[in-house]
C-alpha positions, 0 to 999 in steps of 0.5 A: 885393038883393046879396050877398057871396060867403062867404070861403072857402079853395080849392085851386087850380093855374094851368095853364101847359102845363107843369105836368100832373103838378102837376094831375093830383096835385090831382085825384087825391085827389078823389072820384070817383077815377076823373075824367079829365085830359087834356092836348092841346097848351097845351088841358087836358081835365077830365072830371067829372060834369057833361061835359068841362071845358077849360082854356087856357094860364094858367087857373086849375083850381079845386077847389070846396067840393063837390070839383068841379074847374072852370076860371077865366079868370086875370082873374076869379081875380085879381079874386075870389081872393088868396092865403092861408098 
């Protein structure tokens, strides 16, 4: 069989070594609010329920339906994922 992934809306900032106020921001208003970022070098660090998740320079940091946070290569992002108003 196939299948189609459901059109839905996500919250997501691409990481560019520079911006860990800008993510920071985005998980905070999530839950559990006692998650964890940490920026080492261009290298960031998620920890989430399921262990540390890290990011490279350009990756995008997606906030997923559930309210988990994950990383996603600029090129899956692009190729599954456009922007809306």
């Amino acid at each position: 069989m196939k299948y189609r992934k459901k059109p839905v809306v996500i919250d997501a900032v691409k990481w560019t070594g520079n911006n860990f106020k800008q993510i920071k921001e985005l998980i905070a208003n999530s839950s559990p609010s006692n998650r964890t970022l940490q920026q080492k070098g261009d290298t960031l660090i998620i920890k989430t329920l399921e262990g540390d998740m890290t990011a490279s320079l350009n990756d995008y940091i997606i906030k997923g339906v559930q309210g988990e946070f994950y990383p996603c290569k600029p090129d899956i992002f692009e190729q599954t994922y456009e922007a809306v108003d």
